[in-house]
C-alpha positions as CSV (number, residue, x, y, z in Angstrom):
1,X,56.6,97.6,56.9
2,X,58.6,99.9,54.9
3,X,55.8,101.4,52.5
4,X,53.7,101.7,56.0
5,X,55.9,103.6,57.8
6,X,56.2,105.7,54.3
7,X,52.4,106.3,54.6
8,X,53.2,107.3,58.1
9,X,55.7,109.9,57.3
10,X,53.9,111.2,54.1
11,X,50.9,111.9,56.3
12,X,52.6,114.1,58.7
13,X,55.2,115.9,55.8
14,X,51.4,116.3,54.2
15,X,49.7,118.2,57.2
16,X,53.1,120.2,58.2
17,X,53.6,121.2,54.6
18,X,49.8,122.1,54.9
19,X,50.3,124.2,58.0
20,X,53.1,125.8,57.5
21,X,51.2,127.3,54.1
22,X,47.8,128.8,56.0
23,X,49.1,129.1,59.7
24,X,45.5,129.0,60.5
25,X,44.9,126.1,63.0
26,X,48.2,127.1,65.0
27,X,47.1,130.4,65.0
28,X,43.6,130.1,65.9
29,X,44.7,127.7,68.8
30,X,47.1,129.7,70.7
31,X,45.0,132.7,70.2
32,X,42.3,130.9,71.7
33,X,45.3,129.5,74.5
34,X,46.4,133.1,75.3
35,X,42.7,134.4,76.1
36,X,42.2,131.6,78.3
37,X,45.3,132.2,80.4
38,X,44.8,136.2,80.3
39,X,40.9,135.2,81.7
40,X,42.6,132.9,84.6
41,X,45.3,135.8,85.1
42,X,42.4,138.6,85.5
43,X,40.4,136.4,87.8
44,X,42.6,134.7,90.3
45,X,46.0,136.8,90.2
46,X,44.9,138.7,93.0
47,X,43.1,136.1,94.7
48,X,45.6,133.1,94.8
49,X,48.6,133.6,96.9
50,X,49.9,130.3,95.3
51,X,51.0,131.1,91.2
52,X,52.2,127.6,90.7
53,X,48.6,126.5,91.5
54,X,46.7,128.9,89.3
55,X,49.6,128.2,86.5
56,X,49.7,124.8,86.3
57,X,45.6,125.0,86.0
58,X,46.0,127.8,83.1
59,X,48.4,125.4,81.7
60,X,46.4,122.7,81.0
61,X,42.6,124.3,80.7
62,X,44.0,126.4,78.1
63,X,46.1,123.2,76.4
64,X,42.5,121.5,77.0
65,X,40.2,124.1,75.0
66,X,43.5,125.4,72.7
67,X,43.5,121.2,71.6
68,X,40.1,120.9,70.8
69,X,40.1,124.0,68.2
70,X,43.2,122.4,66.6
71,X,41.6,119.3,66.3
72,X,38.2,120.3,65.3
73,X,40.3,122.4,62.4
74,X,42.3,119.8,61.4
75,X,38.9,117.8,60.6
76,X,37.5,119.9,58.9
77,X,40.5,120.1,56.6
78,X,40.4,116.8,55.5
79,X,36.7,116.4,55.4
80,X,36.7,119.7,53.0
81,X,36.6,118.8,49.4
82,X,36.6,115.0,50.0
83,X,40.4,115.4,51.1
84,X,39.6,112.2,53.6
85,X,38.4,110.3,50.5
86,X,41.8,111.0,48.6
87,X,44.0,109.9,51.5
88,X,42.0,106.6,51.7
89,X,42.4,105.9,48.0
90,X,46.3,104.8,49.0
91,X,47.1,101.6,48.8
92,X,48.2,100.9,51.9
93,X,46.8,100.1,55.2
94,X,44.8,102.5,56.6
95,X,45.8,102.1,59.8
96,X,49.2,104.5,58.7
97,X,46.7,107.2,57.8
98,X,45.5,107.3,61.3
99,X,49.2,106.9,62.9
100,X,50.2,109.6,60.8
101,X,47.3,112.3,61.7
102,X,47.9,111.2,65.2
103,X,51.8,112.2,64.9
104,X,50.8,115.3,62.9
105,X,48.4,116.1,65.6
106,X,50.4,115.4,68.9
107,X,53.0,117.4,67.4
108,X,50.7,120.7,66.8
109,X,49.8,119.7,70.3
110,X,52.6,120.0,71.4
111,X,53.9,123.3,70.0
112,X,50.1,124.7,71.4
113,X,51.6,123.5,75.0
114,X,54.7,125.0,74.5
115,X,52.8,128.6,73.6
116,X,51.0,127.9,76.9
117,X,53.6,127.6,78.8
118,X,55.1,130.6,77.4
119,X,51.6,132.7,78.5
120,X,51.4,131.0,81.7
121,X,55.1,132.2,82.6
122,X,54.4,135.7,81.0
123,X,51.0,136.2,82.4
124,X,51.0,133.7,85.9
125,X,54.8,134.4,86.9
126,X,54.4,130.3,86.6
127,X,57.9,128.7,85.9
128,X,59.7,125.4,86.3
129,X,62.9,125.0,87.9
130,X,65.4,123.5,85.5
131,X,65.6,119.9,87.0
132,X,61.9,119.6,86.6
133,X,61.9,120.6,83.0
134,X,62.7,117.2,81.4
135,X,59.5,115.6,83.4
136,X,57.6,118.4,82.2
137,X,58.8,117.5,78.7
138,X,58.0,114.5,79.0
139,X,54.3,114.9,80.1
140,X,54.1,117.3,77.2
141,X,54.7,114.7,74.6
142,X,53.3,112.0,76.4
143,X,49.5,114.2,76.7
144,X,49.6,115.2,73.0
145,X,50.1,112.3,72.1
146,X,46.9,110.7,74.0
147,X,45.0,113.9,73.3
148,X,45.7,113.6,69.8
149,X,45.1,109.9,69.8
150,X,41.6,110.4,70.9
151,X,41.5,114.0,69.1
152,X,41.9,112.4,65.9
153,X,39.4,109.7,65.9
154,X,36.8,111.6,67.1
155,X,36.9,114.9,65.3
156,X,36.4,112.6,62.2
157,X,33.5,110.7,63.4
158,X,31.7,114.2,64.6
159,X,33.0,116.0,60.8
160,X,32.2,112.8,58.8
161,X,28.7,112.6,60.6
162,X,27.6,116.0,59.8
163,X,27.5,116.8,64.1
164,X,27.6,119.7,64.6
165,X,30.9,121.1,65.6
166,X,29.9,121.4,69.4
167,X,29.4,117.7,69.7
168,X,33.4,117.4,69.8
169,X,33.8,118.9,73.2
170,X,30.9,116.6,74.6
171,X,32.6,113.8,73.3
172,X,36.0,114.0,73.4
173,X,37.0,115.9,77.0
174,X,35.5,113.2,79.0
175,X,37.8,110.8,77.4
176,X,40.8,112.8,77.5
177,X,40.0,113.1,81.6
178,X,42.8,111.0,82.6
179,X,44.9,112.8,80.3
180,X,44.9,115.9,82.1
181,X,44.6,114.6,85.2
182,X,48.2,112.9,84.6
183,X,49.6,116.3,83.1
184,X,48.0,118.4,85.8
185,X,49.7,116.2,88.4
186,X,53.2,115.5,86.6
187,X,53.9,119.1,86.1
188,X,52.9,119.8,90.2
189,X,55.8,117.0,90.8
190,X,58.2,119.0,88.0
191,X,57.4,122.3,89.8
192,X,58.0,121.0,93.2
193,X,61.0,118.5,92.7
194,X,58.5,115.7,93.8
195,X,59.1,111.9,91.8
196,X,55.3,110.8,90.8
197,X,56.3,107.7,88.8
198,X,52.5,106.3,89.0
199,X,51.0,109.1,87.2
200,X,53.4,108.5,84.0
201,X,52.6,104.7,84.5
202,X,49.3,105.8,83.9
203,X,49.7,108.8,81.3
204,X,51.5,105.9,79.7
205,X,49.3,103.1,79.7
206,X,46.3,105.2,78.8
207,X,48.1,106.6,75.5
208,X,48.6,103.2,75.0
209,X,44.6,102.4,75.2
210,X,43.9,105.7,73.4
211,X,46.2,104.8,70.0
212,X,45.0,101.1,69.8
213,X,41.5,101.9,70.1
214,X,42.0,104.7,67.6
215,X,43.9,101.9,64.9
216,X,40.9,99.5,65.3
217,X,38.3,101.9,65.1
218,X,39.8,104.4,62.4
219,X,38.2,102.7,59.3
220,X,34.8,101.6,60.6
221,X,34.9,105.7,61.2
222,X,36.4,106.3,58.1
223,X,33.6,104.5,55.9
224,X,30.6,105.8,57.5
C-alpha cells in the first residue's frame, strides 16, 4: 500500500514539476477559457437580462472546451518519446499510474475552473455570494475530478491509437454529460442560496463510476 500510494504521489510531483517548467497546457487552456467566455460576453451581454444565467453557462462551456485542450495536451506529453512506456516500466501496479494522472489532472482542472470563474466575474459581472462559495467549491473539485477521470483514460486511448486529435471531443463530452449537468445545476443552487443535495449525490456517485471504470480499463488501454 505504501509503495502504491508512492507511485501515486510521484505521478502527480512528476506532471506538476513538468508544468510548472513549460506552462504550456495551463496556458493554452485558460487562453482557450477566456475566448470562450469573451465570445458568450459579446453575444448575450446585451441580450440576457439575467447575468447569473449567462455566467453560470460561460462557466462551465468554457471549463468544458478549456478541459478537453488540457487533457488532449497532457496526452500527448506522455505519448511523446515513449514517456507512457517509461512510466509503465515501474514496478508497481499500474493502477497508481492512472490514480496519479487523474489527481494531476483534476487538479489542473481545477485551477482552469478557477481562471473561469475569474473571466466569468470580470467579463459576465457573474459572482457568488459568500455562503454559496463552499458548494461551489465543492462542485469544482468534485467535476475535475470526474472530468479528469474520464479525461485521462480517454485521451490515452485516442493518442495511443494514432486518432486523430478531434476524436477526443466526440468521445469524451458525451461521457462527461452528467458532469456538467451536476456542475451547471450545483453552482445555480450556490448562486441562489438554494440546497440541491441530489445533484452532489449524483456528481458523486458518477465520479465514483468514472474512476473505477478508468482503474479497470487503464491497462488494457495502456498495452494496445
Amino acid at each position: 500500500m505504501t509503495s502504491w500510494l508512492g507511485t501515486v504521489a510521484e505521478v502527480v510531483r512528476k506532471d506538476v514539476v513538468l508544468e510548472l517548467r513549460t506552462k504550456r497546457s495551463l496556458f493554452l487552456a485558460a487562453v482557450f477559457a477566456m475566448l470562450v467566455t469573451v465570445t458568450f460576453a459579446f453575444a448575450f451581454e446585451h441580450r440576457l437580462s439575467a447575468n447569473t444565467t449567462v455566467g453560470r453557462a460561460a462557466l462551465w462551456v468554457s471549463f468544458l472546451f478549456a478541459g478537453v485542450v488540457l487533457v488532449t495536451r497532457t496526452a500527448s506529453l506522455e505519448t511523446a518519446n515513449a514517456a507512457i512506456e517509461g512510466l509503465l516500466l515501474v514496478p508497481t501496479d499500474r493502477t497508481a499510474i492512472f490514480v496519479g494522472k487523474t489527481l494531476s489532472n483534476a487538479l489542473f482542472l481545477t485551477l482552469i475552473e478557477l481562471a473561469s470563474l475569474g473571466f466569468v466575474f470580470v467579463f459576465l459581472d457573474f459572482s457568488v455570494p459568500p455562503s454559496g462559495l463552499p458548494l461551489l467549491a465543492l462542485s469544482f473539485v468534485l467535476a475535475a475530478g470526474g472530468f479528469a477521470a474520464a479525461g485521462t483514460l480517454l485521451s490515452l486511448l485516442t493518442a495511443r491509437s494514432r486518432l486523430p486529435e478531434l476524436t477526443l471531443p466526440l468521445v469524451l463530452l458525451p461521457v462527461v454529460v452528467p458532469v456538467l449537468l451536476a456542475g451547471i445545476e450545483l453552482t445555480r443552487a450556490a448562486a441562489s442560496g438554494l440546497p440541491l443535495v441530489a445533484w452532489l449525490q449524483v456528481l458523486f456517485a458518477y465520479d465514483g463510476i468514472l474512476l473505477l471504470a478508468g482503474v479497470a480499463l487503464f491497462e488494457p488501454t495502456v498495452e494496445t
